[in-house]
Each structure stands twice: as structure tokens, then as C-alpha cells.
N, C-alpha and C positions, 0 to 999 in steps of 0.2 A: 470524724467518722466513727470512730470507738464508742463516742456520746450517743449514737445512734443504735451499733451493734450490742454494747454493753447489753440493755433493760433485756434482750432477747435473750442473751448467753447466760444471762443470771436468774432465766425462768428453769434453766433447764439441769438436771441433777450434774453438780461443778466436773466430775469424771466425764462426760461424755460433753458439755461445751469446753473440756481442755483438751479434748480430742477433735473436738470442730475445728477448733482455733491451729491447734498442729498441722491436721490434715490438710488444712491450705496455706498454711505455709509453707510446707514439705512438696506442695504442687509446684508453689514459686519458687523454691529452693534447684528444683529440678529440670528448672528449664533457664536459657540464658535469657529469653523476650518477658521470662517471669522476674527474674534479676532486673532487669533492665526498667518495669516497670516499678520496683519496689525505690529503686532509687532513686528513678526520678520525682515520685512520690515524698520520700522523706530522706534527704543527703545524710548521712551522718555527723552529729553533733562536736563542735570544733573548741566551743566557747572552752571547756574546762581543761582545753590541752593533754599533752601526751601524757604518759606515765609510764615508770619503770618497774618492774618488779621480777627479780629471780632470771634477770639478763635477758629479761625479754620488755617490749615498746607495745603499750594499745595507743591506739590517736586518743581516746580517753577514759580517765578513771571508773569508770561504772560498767562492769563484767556482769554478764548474768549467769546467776549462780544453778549449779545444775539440778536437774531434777523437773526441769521445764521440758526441753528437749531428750530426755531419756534414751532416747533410738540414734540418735544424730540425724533426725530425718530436717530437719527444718533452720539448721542454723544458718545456713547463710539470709536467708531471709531476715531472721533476729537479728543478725548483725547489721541488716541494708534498714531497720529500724532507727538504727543509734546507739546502740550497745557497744563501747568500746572493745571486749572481747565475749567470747560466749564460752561457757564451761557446759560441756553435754554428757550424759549418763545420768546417775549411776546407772555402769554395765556390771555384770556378771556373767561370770566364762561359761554358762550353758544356760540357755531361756527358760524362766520360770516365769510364773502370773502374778509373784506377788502372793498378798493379804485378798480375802473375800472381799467383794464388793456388799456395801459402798462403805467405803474408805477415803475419801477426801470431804470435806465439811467447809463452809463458810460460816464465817461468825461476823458478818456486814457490820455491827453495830460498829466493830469493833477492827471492821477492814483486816481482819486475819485469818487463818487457813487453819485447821487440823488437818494432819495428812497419818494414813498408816500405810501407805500403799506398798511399803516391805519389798523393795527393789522388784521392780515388776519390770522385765528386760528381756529384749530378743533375743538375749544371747554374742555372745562373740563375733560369731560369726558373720551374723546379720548387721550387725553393728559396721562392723569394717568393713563391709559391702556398702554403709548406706555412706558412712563419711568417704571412703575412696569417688564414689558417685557425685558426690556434690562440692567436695576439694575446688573443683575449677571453679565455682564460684562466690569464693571464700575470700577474706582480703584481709585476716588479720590472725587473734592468737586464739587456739583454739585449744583451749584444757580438758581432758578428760577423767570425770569420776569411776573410779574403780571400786567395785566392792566383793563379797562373798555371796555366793550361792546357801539361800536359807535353808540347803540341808545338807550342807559341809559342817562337819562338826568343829563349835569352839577349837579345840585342840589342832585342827586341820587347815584351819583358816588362812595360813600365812601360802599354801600351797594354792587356794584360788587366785591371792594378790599376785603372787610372782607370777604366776600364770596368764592372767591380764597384765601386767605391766607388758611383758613381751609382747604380746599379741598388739597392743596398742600404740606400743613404744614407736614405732614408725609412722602416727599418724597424729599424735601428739605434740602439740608444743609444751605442754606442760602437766604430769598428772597426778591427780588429787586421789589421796585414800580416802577413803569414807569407811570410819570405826567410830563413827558419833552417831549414824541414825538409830532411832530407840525404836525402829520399825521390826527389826532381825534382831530375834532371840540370843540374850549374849553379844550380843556384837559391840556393847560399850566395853565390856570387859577388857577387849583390846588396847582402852587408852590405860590401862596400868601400866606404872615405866616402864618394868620388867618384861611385861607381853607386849607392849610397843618396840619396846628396845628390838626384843627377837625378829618383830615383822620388820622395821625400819630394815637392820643388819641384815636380813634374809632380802628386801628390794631393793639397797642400797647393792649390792654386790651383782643380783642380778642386773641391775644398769650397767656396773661394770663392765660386762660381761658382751651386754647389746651392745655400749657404746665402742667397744672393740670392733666389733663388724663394719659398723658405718662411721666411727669418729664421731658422733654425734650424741650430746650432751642432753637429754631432757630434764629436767628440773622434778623434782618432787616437794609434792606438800601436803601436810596431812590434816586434816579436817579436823575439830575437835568439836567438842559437845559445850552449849552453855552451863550446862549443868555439873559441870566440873569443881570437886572443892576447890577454895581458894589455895588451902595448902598442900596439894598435887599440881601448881602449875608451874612450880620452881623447879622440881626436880625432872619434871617432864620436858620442859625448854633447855635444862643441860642437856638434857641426854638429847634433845633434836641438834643442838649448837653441837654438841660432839661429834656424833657419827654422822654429821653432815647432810642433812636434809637441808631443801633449798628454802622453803617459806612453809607456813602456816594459811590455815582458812579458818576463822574466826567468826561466827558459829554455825553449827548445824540448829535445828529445831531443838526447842525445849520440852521437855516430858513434864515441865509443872506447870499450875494454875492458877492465876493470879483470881482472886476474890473477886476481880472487878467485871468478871466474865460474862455476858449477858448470851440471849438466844438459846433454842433448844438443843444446841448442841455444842454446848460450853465443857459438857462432859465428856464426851467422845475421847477415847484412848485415843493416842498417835500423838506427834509432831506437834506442837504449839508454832507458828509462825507471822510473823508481821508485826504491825506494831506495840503488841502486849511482847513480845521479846525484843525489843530495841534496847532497854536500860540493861537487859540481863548482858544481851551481847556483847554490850558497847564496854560493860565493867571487865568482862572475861576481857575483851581486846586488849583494856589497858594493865592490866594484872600478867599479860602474856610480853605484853611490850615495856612492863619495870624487869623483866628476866630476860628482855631477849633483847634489850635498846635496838640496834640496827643492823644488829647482828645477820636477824632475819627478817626478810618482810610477811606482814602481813596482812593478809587480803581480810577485810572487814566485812560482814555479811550478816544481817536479822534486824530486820522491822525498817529499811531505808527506806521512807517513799516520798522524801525531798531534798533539799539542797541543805536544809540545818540537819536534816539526821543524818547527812552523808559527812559534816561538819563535823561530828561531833563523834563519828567514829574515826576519822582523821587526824583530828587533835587527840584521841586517845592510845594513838598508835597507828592507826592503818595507812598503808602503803597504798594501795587502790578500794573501792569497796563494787560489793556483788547486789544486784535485786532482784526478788522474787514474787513475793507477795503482790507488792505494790504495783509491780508489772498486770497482774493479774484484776486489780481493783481499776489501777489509770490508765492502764492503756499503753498506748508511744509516748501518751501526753505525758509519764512518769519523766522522760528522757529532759522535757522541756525544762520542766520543777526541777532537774539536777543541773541546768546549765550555767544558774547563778553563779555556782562554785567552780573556782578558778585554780 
């Protein structure tokens, strides 16, 4: 089916057919006869078995990574796809729009994404209204991206994150900081130890804090940027191994450009995604995982769009691994290309 809707979705500027593609998901997300119909349609994928990571079970290794579902309007759908778990946001604690349009790029030749879309998010509010909503038709683990509001200033930062972790903290299985996208001004600055250290310890405690209320444990993990020097990942994995963060996400988008770049829009600021960041990623994984052995797990994520590149983040260290891009290019069919791997 995909082979048919693709040629149509890809006439159309990529922002408004990833908006097509949501909106009717978010229809079938929201009804039980729409659930019901997605499943029998496409069961989810068994071949590659369960996985563990950070005390939580998917039926299988391949999570899709967020930035797809932004609103949480549409995951259960994604999940009745084949996606072993779905990670949805980045939210931010008050609704903004985001970066000018247009802001999202195909580069076909090259099956990859520029994105600058700079958290563009309903808000809180909206947010926990749309996952409370679709909760019942959900059947697995459902992680949440957290970020800052682009005009909370650097200095103020750690006061957005705590502030979403609470808010979200009861609807999460698991949830992800995001201080790696190169979309919000400053916002990498955060991966310095020092500045990591403060926000870790400032949402480490506030979990504390929640899991007082309800007894209830969620797991934290913190995103990181591919573009990290080599010699900032040692000291950055003690200081996660020490103050006790749960796992790592292994990468965000890359801010550089590989020479092999083709299309008219190879130059576009934003986000590098897909297979021109697969080797960068997969090096950062394994450089995270000679510091952290098994310490902690790591979720693999940038450029996966088969069963050897889910391979080869695997063998570099990953615990489970996420897709994005490739979703975007194959389809469901991506799920098929990953079921090789066992």
C-alpha cells in the first residue's frame, strides 16, 4: 500500500504530507474499530524477539524514535504498525510553533531528512490530554521526549526539564531529555558535564520526589548529540554512571555535512538524518559503550533503514535500536527489512 501512497506524499512540501500521514493516524489511534482495523491489517513483528532495556520489555528491538509523533496524537496506531515501542515528543511545558516554515527537507538521492523544526509543540497541556486519550489503546512502552521552551533562557533550562518530567512522569514509561537537537539556540551547551551534571541532579531528585507519591520508578535517559568530541564521552558516561541515570539515546541529528551531499537542498541548516549519519552514529555508540560496558543501556538510533544497519549498531554497543528516517522513505515495509535480525 505504501508503494502506492508514497509517489503522492512525496509530490507534496515533506511538512504538510508528515502532517497527512499523522492526521490519519491520530483518527485510527482514536477510535477502538480504527485499532482494530490497523491490526488486522499488519500484526506486529515477532521474528526479532523481545528486548530489555532500563527494566522495561518491548515484544521487539526496533522503537521509533521521537520527533515523528510530537503531539502523542497517533501512537498507538505506530505501534499496531510493528514498532516494538514508540518514543513521542519532543514536548515542551508551554506551546510554541517552532522555527519558520519550511523547515523539513528531503535529500532522496540520499534517503535523508534535514530538519530545523526547533521543538514545535502543543504544549503540556495538550500533550497529556492527547496520551490520557489514547492510553486504552496502547499495548506496550511508551517513552517520552522532554525538552526546553526556545525562549527559556540557557541559564533557566533545567527549570523547563523538571517541570516536564513531573507533568509527564505519570504517563511515561520511560523519559528521554533531549539537550542534543541543534534546532534551539544553546541547547547543546547543556551536554557539558558540568551543565549536564546540574540538570541530571536537579531531575534525578525530582523523580525522587514523584516516585514518593505513587512508588513508581521511571527510568531516565539522556539523548546525546553525534557530534560530540571523542574526548568529552568519558567523562560524560562517569558522571551518567554516577548520579544514576537509567540509559542513554544514541544519537540525535547531526549539524555536519558530509561532501557526498547531492540535491538542492544539501545546504539547509538543521538536523542531518538518515543514512549520511549512520557511521557517525554507530562510532558515537561504540565510544559510549567502551565507557559505559553494560553498565547502562543503550538505545541506538541514526541512519537504521535495515537489518545490517540495525547489526551493526548492535554489535557496537546497542541495547535496542530506534527509526526514523527510514520509516519515512519505506514505509511499514522498513519493519519487514528489520525482521531478519534476531
Amino acid at each position: 500500500m505504501y508503494s502506492l501512497i508514497k509517489p503522492l506524499l512525496f509530490r507534496l512540501e515533506p511538512e504538510r504530507a508528515h502532517n497527512i500521514v499523522i492526521d490519519t493516524l491520530a483518527a485510527l489511534s482514536g477510535s477502538a474499530m480504527g485499532m482494530r482495523a490497523m491490526r488486522v491489517r499488519r500484526p506486529p513483528i515477532s521474528k526479532a524477539g523481545a528486548v530489555s532495556f532500563m527494566n522495561l520489555t518491548a515484544s521487539n528491538r526496533f522503537g521509533l524514535a521521537a520527533g515523528l509523533d510530537k503531539d502523542a496524537r497517533a501512537f498507538p496506531a505506530l505501534r499496531a504498525l510493528g514498532f516494538g515501542w514508540i518514543e513521542v515528543g519532543t514536548v515542551t511545558p508551554r506551546p510554541q510553533p517552532g522555527n519558520e516554515k519550511p523547515r523539513l527537507f528531503r535529500l532522496t538521492n540520499e534517503r535523508a531528512l534535514i530538519n530545523r523544526m526547533g521543538f514545535n509543540s502543543c504544549g503540556m497541556g495538550q500533550f497529556i490530554r492527547n496520551i490520557a486519550s489514547r492510553r486504552l489503546h496502547y499495548d506496550s512502552i511508551l517513552g517520552v521526549n522532554i525538552g526546553k521552551n526556545a525562549r527559556t533562557p540557557i541559564d533557566r533550562a533545567e527549570d523547563d526539564y523538571v517541570y516536564a518530567l513531573e507533568k509527564v512522569y505519570p504517563y511515561a514509561d520511560y523519559v528521554a531529555v533531549n539537550v542534543s537537537s541543534p534546532n534551539t539556540q544553546s541547547l547543546r551547551d547543556l551536554q557539558h558535564v558540568e551543565r549536564l551534571k546540574t540538570l541530571v541532579g536537579a531531575l534525578l531528585s525530582k523523580r525522587e520526589k514523584l516516585r514518593g507519591i505513587d512508588n513508581r520508578r521511571v527510568p531516565i535517559a539522556i539523548k546525546l548529540a553525534p557530534d560530540l568530541p571523542g574526548e568529552t564521552l568519558g567523562p560524560i558516561c562517569e558522571m551518567l554512571r554516577t548520579e544514576g541515570v537509567d540509559g542513554v539515546i544514541a544519537t540525535n541529528t547531526t549539524a555536519m555535512r558530509p561532501k557526498a551531499l547531492t540535491g538542492p537542498h544539501k545546504g539547509q541548516t538543521g538536523g542531518l538524518s538518515g543514512p549520511p549519519l549512520e557511521a557517525l552514529a554507530t562510532r558515537v555508540i561504540a565510544g559510549l559503550h567502551e565507557h559505559l560496558g553494560e553498565d547502562l543501556p543503550i538505545i541506538g538510533v541514526g541512519g537504521v533503514e535495515d537489518a545490517a544497519g540495525a547489526a551493526r549498531k548492535i554489535s557496537a554497543g546497542a541495547r535496542a535500536v530506534q527509526c526514523y528516517t527510514a520509516f519515512i522513505y519505506r514505509g511499514p515495509g522498513l519493519l519487514e527489512r528489520l525482521q531478519s535480525l534476531v
